[in-house]
N, C-alpha and C positions, 0 to 999 in steps of 0.2 A: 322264477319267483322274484328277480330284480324290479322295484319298482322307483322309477327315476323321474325327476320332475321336467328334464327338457334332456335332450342331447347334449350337451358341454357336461352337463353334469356326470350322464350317464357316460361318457369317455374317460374320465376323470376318477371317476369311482374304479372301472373296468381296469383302465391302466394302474391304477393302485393295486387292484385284486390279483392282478397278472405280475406284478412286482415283488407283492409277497408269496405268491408261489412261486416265483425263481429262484428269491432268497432263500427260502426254505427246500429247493431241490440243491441248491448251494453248501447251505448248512448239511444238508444227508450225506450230502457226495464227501463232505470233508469227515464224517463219521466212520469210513471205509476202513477197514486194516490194511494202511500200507506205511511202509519203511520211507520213501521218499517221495516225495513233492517236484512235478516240474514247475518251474519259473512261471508262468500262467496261470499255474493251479495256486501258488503263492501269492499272486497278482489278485485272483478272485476271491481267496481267502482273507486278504487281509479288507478289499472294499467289503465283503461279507460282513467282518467286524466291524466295519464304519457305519455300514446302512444300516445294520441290526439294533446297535445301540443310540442309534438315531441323533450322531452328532450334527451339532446347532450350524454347522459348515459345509452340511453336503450340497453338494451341485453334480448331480446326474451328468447335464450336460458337457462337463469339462472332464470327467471321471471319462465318458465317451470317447471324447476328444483323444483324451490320452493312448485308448486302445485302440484307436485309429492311426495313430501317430506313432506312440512307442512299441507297439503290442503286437501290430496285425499289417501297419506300414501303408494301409488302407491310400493316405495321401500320394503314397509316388504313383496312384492309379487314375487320379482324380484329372478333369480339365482344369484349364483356369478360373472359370465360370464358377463351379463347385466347388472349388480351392476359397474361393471370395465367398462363396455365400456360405460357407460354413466358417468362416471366421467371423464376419457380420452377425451370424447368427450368437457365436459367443463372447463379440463384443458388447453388444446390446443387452444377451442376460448380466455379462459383468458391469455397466452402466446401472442398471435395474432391480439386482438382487440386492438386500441387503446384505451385511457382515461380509462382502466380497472386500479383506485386506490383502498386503501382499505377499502370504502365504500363496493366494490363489491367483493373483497379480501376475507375481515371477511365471507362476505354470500356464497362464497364458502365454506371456511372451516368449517361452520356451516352446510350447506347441506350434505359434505361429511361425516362429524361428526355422522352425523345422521343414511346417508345410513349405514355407515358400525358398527351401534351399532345397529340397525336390524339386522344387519348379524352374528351377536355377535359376532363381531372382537375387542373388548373393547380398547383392547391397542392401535392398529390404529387409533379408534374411540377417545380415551385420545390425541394420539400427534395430531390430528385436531384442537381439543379444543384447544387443549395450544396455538398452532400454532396461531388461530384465538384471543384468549386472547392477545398474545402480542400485536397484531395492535390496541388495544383500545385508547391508547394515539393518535393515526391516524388520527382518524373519524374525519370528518366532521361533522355539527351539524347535517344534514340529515341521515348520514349514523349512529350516537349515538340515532335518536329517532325512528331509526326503529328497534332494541332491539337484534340485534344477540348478543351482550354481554351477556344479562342476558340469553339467550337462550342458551348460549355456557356452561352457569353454570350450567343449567339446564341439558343438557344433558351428564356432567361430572358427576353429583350427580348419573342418572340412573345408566352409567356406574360402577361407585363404588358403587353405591346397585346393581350391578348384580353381582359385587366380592367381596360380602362381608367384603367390606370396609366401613360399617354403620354410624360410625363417619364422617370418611371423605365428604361421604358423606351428613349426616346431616351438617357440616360447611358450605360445598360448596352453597349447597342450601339456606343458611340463607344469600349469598350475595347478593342473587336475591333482597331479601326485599331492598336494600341501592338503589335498581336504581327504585324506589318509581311506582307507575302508568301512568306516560308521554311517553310512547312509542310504537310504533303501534303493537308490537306482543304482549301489553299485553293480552289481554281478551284469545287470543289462549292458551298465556303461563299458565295463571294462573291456568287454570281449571286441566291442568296438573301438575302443582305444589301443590294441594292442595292431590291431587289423589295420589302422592309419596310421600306427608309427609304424610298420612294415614298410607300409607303400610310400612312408616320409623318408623312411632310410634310402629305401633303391632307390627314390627320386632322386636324394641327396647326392649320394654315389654316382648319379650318367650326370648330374649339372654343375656336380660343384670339385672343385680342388680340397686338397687338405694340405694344411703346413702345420709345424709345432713350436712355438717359439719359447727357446730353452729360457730359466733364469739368468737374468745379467744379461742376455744376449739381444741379439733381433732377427726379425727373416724379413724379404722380401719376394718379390712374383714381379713380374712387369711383360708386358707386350711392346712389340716391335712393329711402327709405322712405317712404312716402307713410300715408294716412290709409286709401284705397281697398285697398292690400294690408293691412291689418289685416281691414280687412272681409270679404276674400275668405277669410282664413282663419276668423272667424266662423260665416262661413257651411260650411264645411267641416264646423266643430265642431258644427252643429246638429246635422247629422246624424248623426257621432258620438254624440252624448249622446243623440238617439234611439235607437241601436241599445247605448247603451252600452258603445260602447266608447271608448280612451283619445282625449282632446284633443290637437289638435297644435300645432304654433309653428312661427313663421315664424324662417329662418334664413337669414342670409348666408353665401355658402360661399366661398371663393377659393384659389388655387393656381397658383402660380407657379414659374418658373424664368430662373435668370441664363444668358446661352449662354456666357459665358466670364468667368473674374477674378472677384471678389466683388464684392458692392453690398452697403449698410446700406438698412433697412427697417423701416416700422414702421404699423400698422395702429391704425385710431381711430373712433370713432363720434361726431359730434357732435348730438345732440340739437337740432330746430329750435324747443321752447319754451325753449331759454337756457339749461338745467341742465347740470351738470357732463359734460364732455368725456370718453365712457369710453375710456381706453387698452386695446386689447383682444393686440397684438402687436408686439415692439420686436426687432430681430434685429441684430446689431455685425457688420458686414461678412461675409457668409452665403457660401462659396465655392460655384462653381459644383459643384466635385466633390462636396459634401455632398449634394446631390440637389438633389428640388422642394421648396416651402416649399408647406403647406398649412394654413387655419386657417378659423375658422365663428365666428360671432356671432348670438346670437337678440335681437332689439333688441325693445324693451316699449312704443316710440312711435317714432313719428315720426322719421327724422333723415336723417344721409348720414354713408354708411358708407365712408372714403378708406384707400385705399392707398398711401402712399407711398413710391418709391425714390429714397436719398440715396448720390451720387457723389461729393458735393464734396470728400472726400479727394481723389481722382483729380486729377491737371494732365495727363493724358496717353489715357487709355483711352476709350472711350466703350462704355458694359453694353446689350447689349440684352436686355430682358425679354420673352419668355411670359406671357403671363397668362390667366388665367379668373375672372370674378366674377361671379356670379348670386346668384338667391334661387332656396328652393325652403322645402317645409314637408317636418317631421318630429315623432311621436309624443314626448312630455317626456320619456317616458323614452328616449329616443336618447341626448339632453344628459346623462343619466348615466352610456349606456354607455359613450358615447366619449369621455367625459373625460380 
């Protein structure tokens, strides 16, 4: 009995008709007697209430997105190909839809966040984050209790634990705690945040050291340069300069982190034939919120290379330290890029 003036029309009508009978097998199924709700069923319930009452803000397409991304994880299945034309695809509606602010802004940049640390694009995946972090001051109070903020933190942390940015990581994650349990992606979020501070602990535990630096007091750590690791890298370099390519150096590397309140710090090299003491790192009480403290030294002989954390301000706290100090060798020109 449909009688339609052209095809666009008649798709358009159809997809309408087929949308209200979803939602209305949606609305029946939520009429059932039962005691509890799985997290899905909660998920389609509450868009139920959104599309039902016909708020001025829906967007099908990004509601999609979400259950591709959050829901069903559809993304870690996708090529790259697919990965790009479905972002395209909800670039352009967010360009082209009206009343797109950045309630629906941020949930962009958090789906795209997403898709493409699946893809293991990290740095992509970092400028989304950030991207969607600025707009926090934005929000509306709807769009602050439906959690892509902490969700944004969340998937920063992964990233910098897939690059071996541990600390950074562990900080990032500890901001999720300040935006407390009021917001609709917790139950989702959490169970994955508990799953990556596991796998941040035992990371923590095989790479890194622990020291405690009592009040009033101080600690140090230090490695010993020897005469046999110059040689090793010698030997490295012969065969370098056979194949002509560049020489390399031997370098100390370290990296650290306070877990709470600031400590002073200061890094040094002492040379074991007597010569002048090189000061390589001096830091005036380092907060733990500023992050990890990282720094490298290439020594030319012999020595020991110390770290020191000073407390003695403190009559009261006691800092515990993270750390990591190794050697390792690197190309001379390194020491110039990363200076």
């Amino acid at each position: 009995d449909e009688d339609f003036s052209n095809e666009e029309t008649m798709d358009s009508a159809r997809a309408a008709a087929h949308a209200e009978e979803m939602l209305a097998l949606v609305g029946k199924y939520k009429k059932e007697p039962r005691k509890s709700w799985g997290r899905q069923d909660r998920w389609a319930f509450d868009l139920h209430k959104k599309y039902e009452n016909g708020c001025d803000r829906m967007w099908p397409l990004l509601d999609m997105v979400e259950c591709m991304t959050l829901r069903m994880r559809c993304s870690k299945w996708m090529n790259d190909e697919e990965a790009e034309q479905l972002m395209k695809l909800v670039t352009t509606e967010e360009n082209e839809r009206p009343n797109v602010g950045p309630d629906e802004k941020i949930r962009v940049r958090a789906y795209f966040a997403e898709i493409l640390l699946r893809r293991g694009q990290h740095r992509n995946s970092l400028a989304w984050c950030d991207a969607g972090l600025k707009m926090q001051k934005e929000l509306s109070w709807e769009g602050a209790f439906y959690g892509a903020v902490p969700m944004l933190h969340y998937i920063r942390a992964v990233n910098m634990m897939q690059t071996d940015r541990i600390f950074e990581a562990r900080a990032t994650l500890s901001e999720i705690e300040t935006y407390g349990k009021g917001y609709w992606l917790y139950k989702n979020l959490m169970f994955k945040v508990t799953v990556l501070m596991k796998d941040m602990d035992q990371q923590m535990s095989d790479k890194f050291s622990h020291l405690v630096v009592k009040p009033g007091y101080g600690n140090s750590a230090s490695i010993v340069i020897t005469k046999e690791d110059f040689d090793r890298i010698e030997s490295i370099n012969v065969v370098h300069r056979c194949k002509n390519e560049e020489p390399e150096v031997l370098l100390i590397v370290w990296e650290w982190l306070c877990e709470r309140f600031d400590i002073s710090f200061a890094a040094f090299f002492r040379p074991d034939d007597g010569s002048d003491i090189v000061f390589v790192q001096n830091i005036d009480r380092h907060e733990t919120t500023e992050g990890p403290v990282a720094g490298r030294y290439s020594p030319t002989k012999p020595g020991t290379l110390q770290l020191e954390w000073d407390n003695r301000y403190s009559f009261l706290r006691s800092k515990g330290i993270n750390f990591a100090l190794s050697t390792t060798h690197r190309p001379k020109s390194y020491l110039q890029k990363s200076s």
